[in-house]
C-alpha positions in Angstrom: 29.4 96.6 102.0 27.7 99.8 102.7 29.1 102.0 105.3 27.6 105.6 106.7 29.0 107.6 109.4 27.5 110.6 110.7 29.1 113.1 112.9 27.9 115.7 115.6 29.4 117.2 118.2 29.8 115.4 122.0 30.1 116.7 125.3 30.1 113.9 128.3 29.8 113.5 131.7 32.5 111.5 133.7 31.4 108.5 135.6 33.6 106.7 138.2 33.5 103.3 139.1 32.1 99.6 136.9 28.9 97.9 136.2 30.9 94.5 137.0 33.2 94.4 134.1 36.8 96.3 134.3 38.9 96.1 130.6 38.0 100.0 131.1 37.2 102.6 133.8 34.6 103.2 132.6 32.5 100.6 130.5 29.8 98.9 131.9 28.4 95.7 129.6 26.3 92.8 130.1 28.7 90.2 131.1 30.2 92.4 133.5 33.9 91.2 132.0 35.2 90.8 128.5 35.4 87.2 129.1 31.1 87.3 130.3 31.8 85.2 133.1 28.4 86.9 134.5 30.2 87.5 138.0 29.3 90.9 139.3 31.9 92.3 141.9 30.4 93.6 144.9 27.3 92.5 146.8 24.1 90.9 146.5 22.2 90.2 149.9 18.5 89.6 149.2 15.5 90.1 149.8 15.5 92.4 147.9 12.1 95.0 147.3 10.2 96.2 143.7 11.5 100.2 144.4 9.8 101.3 141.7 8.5 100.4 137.7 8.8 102.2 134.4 6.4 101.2 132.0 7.2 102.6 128.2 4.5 104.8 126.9 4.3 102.7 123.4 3.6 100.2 125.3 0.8 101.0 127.2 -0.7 103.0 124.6 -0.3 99.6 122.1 -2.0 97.7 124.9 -5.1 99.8 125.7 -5.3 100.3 122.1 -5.2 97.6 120.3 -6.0 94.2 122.3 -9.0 93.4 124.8 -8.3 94.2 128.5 -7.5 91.2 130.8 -7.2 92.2 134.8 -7.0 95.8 136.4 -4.3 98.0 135.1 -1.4 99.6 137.1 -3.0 102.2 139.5 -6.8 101.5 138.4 -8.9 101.2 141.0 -11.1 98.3 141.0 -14.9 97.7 141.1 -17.3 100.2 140.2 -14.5 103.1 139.5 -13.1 100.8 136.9 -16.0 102.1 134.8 -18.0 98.5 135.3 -15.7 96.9 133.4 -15.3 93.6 136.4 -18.2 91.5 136.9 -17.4 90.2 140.1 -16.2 92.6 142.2 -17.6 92.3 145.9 -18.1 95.1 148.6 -18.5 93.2 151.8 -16.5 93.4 154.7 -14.1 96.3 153.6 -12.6 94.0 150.9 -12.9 94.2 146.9 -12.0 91.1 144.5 -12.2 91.4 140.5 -14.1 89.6 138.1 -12.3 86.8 135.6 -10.1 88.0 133.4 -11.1 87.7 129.5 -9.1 84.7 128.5 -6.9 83.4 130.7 -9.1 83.4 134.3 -9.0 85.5 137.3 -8.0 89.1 136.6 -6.8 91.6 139.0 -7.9 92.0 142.9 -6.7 94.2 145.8 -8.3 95.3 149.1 -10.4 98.0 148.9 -9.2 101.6 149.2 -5.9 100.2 147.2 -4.9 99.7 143.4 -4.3 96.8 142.1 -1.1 94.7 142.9 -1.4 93.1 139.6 -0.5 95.4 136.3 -3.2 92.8 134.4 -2.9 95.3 131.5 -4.0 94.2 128.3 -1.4 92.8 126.3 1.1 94.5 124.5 1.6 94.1 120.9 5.5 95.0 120.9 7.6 92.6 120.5 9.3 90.2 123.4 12.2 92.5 124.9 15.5 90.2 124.0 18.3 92.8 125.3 19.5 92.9 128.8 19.6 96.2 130.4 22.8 97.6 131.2 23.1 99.4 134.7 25.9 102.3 135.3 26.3 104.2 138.6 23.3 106.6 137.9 21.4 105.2 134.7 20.0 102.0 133.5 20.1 101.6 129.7 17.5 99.4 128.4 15.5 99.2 124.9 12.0 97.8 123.7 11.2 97.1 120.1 13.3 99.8 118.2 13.8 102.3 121.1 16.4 103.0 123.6 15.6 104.1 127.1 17.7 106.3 129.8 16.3 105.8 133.3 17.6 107.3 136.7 19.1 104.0 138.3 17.6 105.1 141.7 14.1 106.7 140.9 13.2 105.2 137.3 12.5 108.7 136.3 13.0 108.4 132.4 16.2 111.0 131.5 16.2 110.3 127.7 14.4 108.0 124.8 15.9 107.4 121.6 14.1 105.7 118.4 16.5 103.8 116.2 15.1 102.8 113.2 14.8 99.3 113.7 14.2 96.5 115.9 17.2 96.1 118.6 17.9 92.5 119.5 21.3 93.7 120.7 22.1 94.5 124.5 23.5 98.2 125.1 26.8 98.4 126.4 28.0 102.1 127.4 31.5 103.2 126.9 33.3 106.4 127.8 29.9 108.5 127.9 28.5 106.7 124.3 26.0 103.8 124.8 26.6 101.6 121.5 23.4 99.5 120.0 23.1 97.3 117.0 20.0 97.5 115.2 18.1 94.3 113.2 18.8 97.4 109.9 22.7 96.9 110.5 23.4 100.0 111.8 25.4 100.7 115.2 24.2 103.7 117.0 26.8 105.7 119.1 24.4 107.5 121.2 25.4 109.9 124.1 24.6 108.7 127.2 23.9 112.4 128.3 21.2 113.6 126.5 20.3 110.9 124.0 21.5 112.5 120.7 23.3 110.0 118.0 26.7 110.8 117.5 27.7 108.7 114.5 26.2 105.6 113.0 28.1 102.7 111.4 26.0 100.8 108.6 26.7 97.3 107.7 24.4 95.1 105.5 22.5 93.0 107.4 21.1 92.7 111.4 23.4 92.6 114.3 21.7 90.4 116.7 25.0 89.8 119.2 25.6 92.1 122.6 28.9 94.2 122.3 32.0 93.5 123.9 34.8 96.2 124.4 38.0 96.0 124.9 41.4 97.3 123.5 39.7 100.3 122.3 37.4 98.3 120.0 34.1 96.7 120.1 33.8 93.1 119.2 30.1 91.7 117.9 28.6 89.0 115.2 26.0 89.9 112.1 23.6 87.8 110.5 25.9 88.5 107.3 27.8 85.4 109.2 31.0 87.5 110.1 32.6 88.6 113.6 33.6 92.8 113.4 36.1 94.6 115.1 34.9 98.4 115.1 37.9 100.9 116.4 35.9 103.3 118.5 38.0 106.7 118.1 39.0 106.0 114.5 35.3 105.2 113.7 36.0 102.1 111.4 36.8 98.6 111.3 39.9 96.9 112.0 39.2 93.6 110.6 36.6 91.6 109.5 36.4 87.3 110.0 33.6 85.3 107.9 32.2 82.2 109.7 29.4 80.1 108.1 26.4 80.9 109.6 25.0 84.3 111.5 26.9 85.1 114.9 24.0 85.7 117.5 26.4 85.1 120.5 28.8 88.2 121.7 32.1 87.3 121.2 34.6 87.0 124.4 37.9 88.5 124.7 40.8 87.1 126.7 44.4 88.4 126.6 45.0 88.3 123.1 42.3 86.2 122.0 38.8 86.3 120.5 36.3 83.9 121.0 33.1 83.7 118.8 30.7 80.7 118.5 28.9 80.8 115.0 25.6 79.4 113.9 27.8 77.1 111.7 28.4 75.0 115.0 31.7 75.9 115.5 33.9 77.9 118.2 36.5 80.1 116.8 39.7 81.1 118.4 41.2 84.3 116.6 43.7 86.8 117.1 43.5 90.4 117.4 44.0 91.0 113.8 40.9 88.6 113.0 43.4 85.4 111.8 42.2 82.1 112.8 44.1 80.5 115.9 42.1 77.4 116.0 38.5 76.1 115.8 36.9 73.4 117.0 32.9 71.8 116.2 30.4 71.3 118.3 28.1 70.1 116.2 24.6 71.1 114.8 23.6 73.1 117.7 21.8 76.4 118.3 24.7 78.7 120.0 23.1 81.9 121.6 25.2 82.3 124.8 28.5 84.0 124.5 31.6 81.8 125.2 32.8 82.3 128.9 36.5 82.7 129.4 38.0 81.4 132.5 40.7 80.1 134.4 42.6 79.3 131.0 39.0 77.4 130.0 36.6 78.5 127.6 33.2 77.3 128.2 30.5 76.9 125.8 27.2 76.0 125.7 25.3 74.6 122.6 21.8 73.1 122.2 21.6 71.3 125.4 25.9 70.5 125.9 28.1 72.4 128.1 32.0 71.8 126.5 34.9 73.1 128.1 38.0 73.4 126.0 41.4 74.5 126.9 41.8 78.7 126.1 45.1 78.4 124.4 45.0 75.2 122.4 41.5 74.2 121.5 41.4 70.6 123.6 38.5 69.7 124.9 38.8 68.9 128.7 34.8 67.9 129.1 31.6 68.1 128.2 28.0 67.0 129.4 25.2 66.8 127.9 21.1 67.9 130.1 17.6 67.2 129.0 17.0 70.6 127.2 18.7 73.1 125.4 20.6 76.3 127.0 19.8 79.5 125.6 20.7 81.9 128.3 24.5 82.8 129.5 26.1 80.9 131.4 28.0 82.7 135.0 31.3 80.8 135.7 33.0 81.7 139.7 36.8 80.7 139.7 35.4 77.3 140.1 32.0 76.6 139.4 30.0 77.1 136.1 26.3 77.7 136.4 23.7 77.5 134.0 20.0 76.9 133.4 18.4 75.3 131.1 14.6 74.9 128.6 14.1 72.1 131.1 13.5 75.1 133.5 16.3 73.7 135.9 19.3 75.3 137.5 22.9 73.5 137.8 26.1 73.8 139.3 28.8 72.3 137.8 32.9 71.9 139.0 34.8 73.7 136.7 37.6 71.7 136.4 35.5 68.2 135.4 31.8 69.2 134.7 30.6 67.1 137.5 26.8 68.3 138.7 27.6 70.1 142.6 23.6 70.4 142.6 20.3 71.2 140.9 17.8 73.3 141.7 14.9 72.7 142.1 16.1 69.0 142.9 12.9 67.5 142.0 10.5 69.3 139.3 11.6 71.9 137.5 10.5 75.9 137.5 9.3 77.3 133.6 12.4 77.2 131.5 15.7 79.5 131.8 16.1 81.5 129.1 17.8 84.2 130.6 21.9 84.7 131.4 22.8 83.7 135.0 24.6 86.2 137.4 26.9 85.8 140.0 27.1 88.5 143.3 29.0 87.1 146.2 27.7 84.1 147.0 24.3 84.3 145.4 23.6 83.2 142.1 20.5 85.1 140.2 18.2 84.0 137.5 14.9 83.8 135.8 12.5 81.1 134.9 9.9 82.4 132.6 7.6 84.9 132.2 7.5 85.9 135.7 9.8 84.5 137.9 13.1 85.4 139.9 15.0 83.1 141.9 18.4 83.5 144.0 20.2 80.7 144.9 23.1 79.7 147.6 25.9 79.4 144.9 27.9 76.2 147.4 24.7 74.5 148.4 21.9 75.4 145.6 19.3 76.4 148.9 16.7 79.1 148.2 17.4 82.0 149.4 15.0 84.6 147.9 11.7 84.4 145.0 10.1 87.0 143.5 7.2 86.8 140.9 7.0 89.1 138.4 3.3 90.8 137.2 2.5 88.3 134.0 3.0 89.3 130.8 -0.9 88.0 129.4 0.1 87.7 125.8 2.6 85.0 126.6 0.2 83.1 128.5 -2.0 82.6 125.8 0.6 80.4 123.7 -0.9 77.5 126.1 -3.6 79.0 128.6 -5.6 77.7 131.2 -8.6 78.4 130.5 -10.6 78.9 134.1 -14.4 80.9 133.3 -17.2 81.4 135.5 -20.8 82.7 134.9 -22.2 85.0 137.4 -25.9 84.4 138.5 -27.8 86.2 140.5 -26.7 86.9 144.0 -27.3 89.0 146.8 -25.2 92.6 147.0 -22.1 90.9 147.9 -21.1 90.5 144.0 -23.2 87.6 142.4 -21.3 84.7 143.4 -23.4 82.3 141.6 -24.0 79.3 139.1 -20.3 78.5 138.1 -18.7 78.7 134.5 -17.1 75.9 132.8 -14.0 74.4 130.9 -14.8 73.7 127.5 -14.2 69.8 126.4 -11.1 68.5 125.5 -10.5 69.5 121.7 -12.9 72.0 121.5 -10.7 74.5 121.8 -10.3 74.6 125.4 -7.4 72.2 127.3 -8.4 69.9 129.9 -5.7 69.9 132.8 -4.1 66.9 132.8 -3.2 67.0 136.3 -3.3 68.7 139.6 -0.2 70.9 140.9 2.4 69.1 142.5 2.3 66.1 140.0 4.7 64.1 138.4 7.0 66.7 136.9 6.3 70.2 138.2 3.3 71.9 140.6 1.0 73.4 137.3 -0.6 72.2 134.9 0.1 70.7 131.9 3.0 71.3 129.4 5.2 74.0 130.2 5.0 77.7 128.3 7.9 78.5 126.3 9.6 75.2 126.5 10.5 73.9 123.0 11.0 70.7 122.5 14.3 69.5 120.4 12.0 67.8 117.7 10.4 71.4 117.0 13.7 73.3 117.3 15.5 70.8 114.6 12.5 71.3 112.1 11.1 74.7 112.7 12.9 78.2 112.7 11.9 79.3 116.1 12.2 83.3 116.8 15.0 84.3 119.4 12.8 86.6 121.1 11.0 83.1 122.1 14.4 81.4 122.8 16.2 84.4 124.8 14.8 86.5 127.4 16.6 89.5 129.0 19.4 88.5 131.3 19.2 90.4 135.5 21.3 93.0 135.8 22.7 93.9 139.2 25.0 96.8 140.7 25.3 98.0 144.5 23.1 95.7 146.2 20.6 96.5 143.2 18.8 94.7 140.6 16.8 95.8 137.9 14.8 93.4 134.9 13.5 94.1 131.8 10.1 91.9 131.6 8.3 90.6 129.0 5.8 92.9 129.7 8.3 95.9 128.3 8.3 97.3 132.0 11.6 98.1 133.6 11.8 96.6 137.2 14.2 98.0 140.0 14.6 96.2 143.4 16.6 97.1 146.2 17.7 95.7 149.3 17.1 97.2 152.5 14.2 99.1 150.9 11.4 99.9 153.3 8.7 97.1 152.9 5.9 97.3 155.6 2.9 95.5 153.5 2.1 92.4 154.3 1.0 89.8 150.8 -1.8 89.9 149.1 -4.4 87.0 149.5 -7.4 86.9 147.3 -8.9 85.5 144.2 -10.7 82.0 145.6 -12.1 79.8 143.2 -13.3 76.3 143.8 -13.5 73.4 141.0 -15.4 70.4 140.7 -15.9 68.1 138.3 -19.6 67.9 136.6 -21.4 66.4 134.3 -19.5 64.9 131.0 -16.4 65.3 133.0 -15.9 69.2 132.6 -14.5 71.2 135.5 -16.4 73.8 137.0 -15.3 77.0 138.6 -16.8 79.0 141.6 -15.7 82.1 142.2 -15.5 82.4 146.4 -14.8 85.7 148.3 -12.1 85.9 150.4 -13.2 88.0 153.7 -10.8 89.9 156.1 -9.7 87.7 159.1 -11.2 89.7 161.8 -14.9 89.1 160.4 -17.0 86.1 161.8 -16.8 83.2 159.9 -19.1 81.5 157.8 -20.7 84.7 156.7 -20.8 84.0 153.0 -20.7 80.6 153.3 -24.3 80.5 151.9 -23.0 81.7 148.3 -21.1 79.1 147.3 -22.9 75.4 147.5 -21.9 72.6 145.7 -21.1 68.6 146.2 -18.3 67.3 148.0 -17.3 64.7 145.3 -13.9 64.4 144.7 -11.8 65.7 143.1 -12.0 68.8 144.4 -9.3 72.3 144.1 -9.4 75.0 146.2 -6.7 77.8 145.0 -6.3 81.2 146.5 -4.0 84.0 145.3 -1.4 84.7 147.3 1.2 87.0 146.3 3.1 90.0 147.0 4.4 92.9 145.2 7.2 94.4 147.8 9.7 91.8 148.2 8.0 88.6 147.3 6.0 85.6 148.9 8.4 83.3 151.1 6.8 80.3 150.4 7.8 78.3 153.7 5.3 80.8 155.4 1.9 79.7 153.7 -0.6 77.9 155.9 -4.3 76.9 155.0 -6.7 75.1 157.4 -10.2 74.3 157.0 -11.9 74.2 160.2 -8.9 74.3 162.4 -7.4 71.3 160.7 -4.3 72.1 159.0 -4.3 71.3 154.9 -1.8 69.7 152.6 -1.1 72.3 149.9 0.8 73.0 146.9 2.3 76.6 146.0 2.8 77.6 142.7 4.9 80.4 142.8 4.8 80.8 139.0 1.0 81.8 139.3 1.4 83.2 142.8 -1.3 80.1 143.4 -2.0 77.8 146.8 -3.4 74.9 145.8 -5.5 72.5 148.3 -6.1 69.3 146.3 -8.6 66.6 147.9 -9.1 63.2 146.1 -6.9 64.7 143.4 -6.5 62.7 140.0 -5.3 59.6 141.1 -5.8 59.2 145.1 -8.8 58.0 146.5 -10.9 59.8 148.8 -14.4 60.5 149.4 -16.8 63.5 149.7 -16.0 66.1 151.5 -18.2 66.3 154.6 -21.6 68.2 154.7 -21.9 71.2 156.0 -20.6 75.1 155.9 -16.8 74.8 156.1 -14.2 78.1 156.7 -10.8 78.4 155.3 -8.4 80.3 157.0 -4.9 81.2 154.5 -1.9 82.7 156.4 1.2 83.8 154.9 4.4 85.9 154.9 7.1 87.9 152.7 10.5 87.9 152.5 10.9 90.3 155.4 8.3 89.0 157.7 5.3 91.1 157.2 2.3 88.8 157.4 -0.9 88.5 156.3 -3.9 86.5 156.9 -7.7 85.9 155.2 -10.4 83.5 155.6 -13.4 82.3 153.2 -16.3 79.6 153.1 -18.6 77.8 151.2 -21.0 75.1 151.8 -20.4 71.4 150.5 -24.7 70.1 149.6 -23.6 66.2 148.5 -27.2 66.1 147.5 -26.4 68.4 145.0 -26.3 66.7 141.6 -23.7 67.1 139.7 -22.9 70.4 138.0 -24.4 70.6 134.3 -23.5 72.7 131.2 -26.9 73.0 130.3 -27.5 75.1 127.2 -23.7 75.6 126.9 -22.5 75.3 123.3 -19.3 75.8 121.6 -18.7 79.2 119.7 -16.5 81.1 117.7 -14.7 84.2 119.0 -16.8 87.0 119.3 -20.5 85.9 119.3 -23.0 86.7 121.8 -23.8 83.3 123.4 -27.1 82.4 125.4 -28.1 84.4 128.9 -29.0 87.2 130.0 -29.2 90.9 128.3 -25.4 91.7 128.1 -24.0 88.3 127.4 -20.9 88.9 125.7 -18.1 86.7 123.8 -14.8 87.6 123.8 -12.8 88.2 120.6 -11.0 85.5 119.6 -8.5 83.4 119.3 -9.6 82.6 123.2 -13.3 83.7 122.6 -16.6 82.1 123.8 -20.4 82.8 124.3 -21.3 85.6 126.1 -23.1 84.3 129.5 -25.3 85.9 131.8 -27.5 85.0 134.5 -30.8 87.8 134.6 -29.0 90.6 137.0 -25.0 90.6 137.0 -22.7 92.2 140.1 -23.0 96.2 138.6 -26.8 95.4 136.9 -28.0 93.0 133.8 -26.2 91.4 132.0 -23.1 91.2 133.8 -22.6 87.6 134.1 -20.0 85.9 132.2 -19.6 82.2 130.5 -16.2 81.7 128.5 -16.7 78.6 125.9 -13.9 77.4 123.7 -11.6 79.7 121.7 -13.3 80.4 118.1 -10.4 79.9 115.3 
């Protein structure tokens, strides 16, 4: 075993107070306890408000640098000032709205005068952030890829960065003025939380994957060499060292004079503080990424998709119970409930004592998977369900109490996209909203939706992103940076998490909010000829306008099915749901709201219901909505249903591989692939020729 230690001087500032976990006066680790039962002391009363965002500078300069740009970036203006990048963008009536998106649909959009509310950013090529961020009384600790980041907890102001050396899969913990990180090289860093200089460094052979847990002077982690380490802080070297049979990605838990560590091996391992074996037990040939959670003289453990509680001190098994998809986030266990969320992208409450379900959320459907830890504040439990959302729930009754959706993270998207283009004919000055773009056919290297929002299992689209199924997760070796996402961290009312876009969020409650949502980004779909959907890009007009007054630019048949979505979103404090309206001339519509895709859906003769055309004639759409805190918001649009209209046609449409220039206008243009198409145009685009836009299937 190699071992290095390197030693400078220190000099520390003294922090009062915990970040929810109290073996120490000062240690604050994900967990919030030595036993990670996730349960944060103090308050957590949302809604809560985005206060402010730090975006690393590697990873904006990788985005710009390397991958094609898909919506506005954070603090662009849009339109014309964006350089003429967005085709689409339309001046009337005070109001702006971007051009698609290369790849994945409609990009960024804002009112005029205003930024963006969507980063849209091209994607970053760093790796998924794994690591929770760890929040102290000042500072938030969090890292991306192979650095380590030191941000003012109230401002986001960066204090310090620190490279590593290697990829950090490992969540920080701080500790008497160090902050402590394993690197995928084997080394631990002791870094001063200070200033950001190392300290010492222990080397070990292989990657340390695990979050640290402290206690009795020592910190407590797993390797990928397949052993459990105790590392004596002041004497700088190990106490002991335990071998399991497989890598240790889980942080071990400490409880009175017991260590518990689940291996990759399948088992759970009671030890003692001098590393001897106690007792073990298997749970079988499961994944294990979530620490054991230590409570009430239970230890609780979740592996592939069981939950087993076994008695602390002896090893018996009081329960277990088995849900439709595996757990790979933490789980947060009150003195008598044990909550947890799941690949399925459900949230449960169990009892404690028996493992009965108390509820589910949602009760029906299910949100995009849980791959983050849970957290408990008062009586709120927190958590996130894929790329972009944030959910708190009632902890007695599972009831909604606050949502938040996150900016998306593009590059994850394209794992499974949905594929919405348009082409851009020539219009009047408003923009070009013209002859409508396409889907490509199924297996052409497109994907048909299989169904409208709201169906049978959840309200989107298709299979979910980032769920794995059991089948691929027995035969394939699956990444953890697609199994684990960054758990919430909360302190003082606060909460702060670490997206996939490697952007540090921090929300607060009580924070001044006075901006109503954003609604924008129309688009209407038919279906045409050879059973392809077609989108229309329609602008969405300020309220207080007349009506009616683009309804000219938009005309196509009424033959069902027919989707209406609208964006509706908001950056402050979130969209409440319960608040959206839409009516179509002053009758009040059924509709569907994806909060995933900050989406409202109106759905008529959707797949499966029978209906006919929608009537002739120029129709308006008013869309009404609120956030969290009551500020409201309202926009209206139109477009014209022609049922004489034949159906809508690809024409000269053909398949192509990324990056060709496909048939139009001067200044068609393909997109690089794996998503690319033709280039499209219609003679004179929004900004001049060539500006229209047909996306085809994704060239291999």
């Amino acid at each position: 075993m190699k071992r290095v230690l390197l030693v400078l001087a220190i000099g520390a500032a003294s922090w009062t107070g915990m970040q929810g976990v109290v073996a120490h006066a000062a240690v604050w680790m994900v967990g919030y306890d030595p036993q990670h039962t996730n349960v944060c002391p103090g308050e957590f009363t949302p809604p809560a408000a985005l206060q402010w965002k730090f975006s690393t500078e590697e990873a904006l300069s990788e985005r710009s640098a390397t991958r094609p740009t898909v919506g506005v970036g954070a603090g662009q203006p849009l339109g014309p000032a964006a350089g003429g990048q967005w085709p689409g963008a339309m001046g009337g009536g005070g109001m702006m709205q971007a051009g698609p998106g290369v790849g994945g649909g409609p990009a960024g959009f804002g009112e005029a005068g205003r930024t963006a509310p969507r980063t849209g950013v091209a994607s970053s090529t760093l790796p998924k952030p794994v690591a929770s961020p760890v929040v102290g009384p000042d500072r938030a600790f969090f890292v991306v890829d192979q650095t380590v980041y030191c941000v003012d907890r109230v401002t986001g102001a960066q204090l310090w960065k620190r490279p590593v050396g290697a990829r950090v899969f490992s969540s920080p913990i701080y500790v008497d003025n160090y902050v402590y990180v394993g690197g995928d090289d084997g080394r631990v860093h002791a870094i001063r939380a200070q200033d950001g200089s190392v300290e010492w460094v222990y080397r070990l052979d292989k990657g340390v994957r695990s979050a640290f847990t402290y206690a009795n002077g020592c910190l407590f982690f797993g390797c990928e060499d397949e052993r459990v380490y105790c590392l004596d802080l002041k004497a700088r070297d190990l106490r002991w060292v335990y071998s399991t049979g497989k890598p240790v990605r889980a942080a071990p838990s400490v409880w009175q004079e017991t260590v518990f560590v689940v291996s990759r091996d399948g088992y759970l391992y009671a030890l003692n503080l001098k590393g001897e074996q106690r007792w073990r037990v298997h749970l079988g040939e499961e994944e294990c990424y979530a620490p054991p959670v230590v409570a009430g003289e239970m230890v609780y453990v979740a592996a592939g998709p069981h939950v087993f509680a076994f008695d602390a001190k002896l090893g018996h098994r009081r329960w277990q119970e088995t849900f439709p998809a595996d757990i790979t986030g933490a789980l947060a266990v009150s003195p008598n409930a044990v909550f947890l969320g799941n690949q399925e992208g459900a949230i449960y409450c169990l009892d404690a004592a028996t493992g009965r379900a108390r509820w589910r959320y949602p009760k029906e459907g299910a949100l995009q998977p849980v791959q983050a830890g849970l957290v408990v504040a008062g009586g709120v439990v927190l958590a996130r369900a894929g790329v972009t959302s944030v959910v708190a729930l009632h902890t007695g009754t599972g009831q909604l109490i606050w949502r938040y959706t996150l900016p998306p993270a593009p590059y994850r998207a394209f794992r499974d996209p949905e594929v919405i283009a348009a082409r851009w004919g020539q219009q009047t000055g408003y923009g070009g909203f013209g002859e409508a773009g396409q889907l490509g056919p199924q297996g052409a290297g497109t994907r048909r939706r299989t169904g409208g929002p709201g169906g049978a299992q959840r309200g989107q689209f298709g299979q979910q992103p980032g769920q794995w199924t059991r089948q691929r997760l027995q035969e394939e070796e699956i990444p953890m940076e697609e199994l684990v996402d960054p758990s919430p961290a909360l302190w003082e009312n606060r909460l702060y998490i670490l997206g996939d876009d490697c952007v540090l969020y921090g929300f607060e409650v009580n924070t001044p909010d006075n901006l109503g949502p954003t609604i924008a980004d129309a688009v209407l779909e038919i279906t045409g000829e050879q059973e392809l959907r077609f989108a229309y890009y329609v602008p969405v007009d300020e309220i207080d306008q007349f009506p009616l007054r683009f309804a000219d630019l938009v005309k196509v048949p009424g033959t069902p099915p027919v989707y209406l979505s609208v964006r509706v979103v908001d950056y402050g404090c979130g969209i409440d749901p319960a608040s959206i309206q839409m009516s179509m001339d002053n009758q009040r519509l059924d509709i569907v709201y994806d909060a995933d895709e900050g989406l409202a859906w109106f759905m008529h003769g959707a797949e499966g219901r029978a209906a006919t055309a929608l009537s002739e004639g120029k129709h308006n759409v008013v869309i009404r909505a609120a956030d969290w805190l009551g500020n409201q918001a309202a926009a209206q649009l139109s477009f014209t249903i022609d049922n004489s209209l034949p159906p809508p046609s690809a024409g000269g449409w053909r398949p192509a591989t990324g990056g060709q220039q496909g048939p139009g206008g001067a200044g068609g243009f393909g997109v690089p692939g794996p998503w690319g198409g033709p280039g499209g145009g219609g003679p004179m685009g929004p900004w001049g020729p060539g500006g229209g836009m047909l996306m085809g299937p994704g060239g291999q």
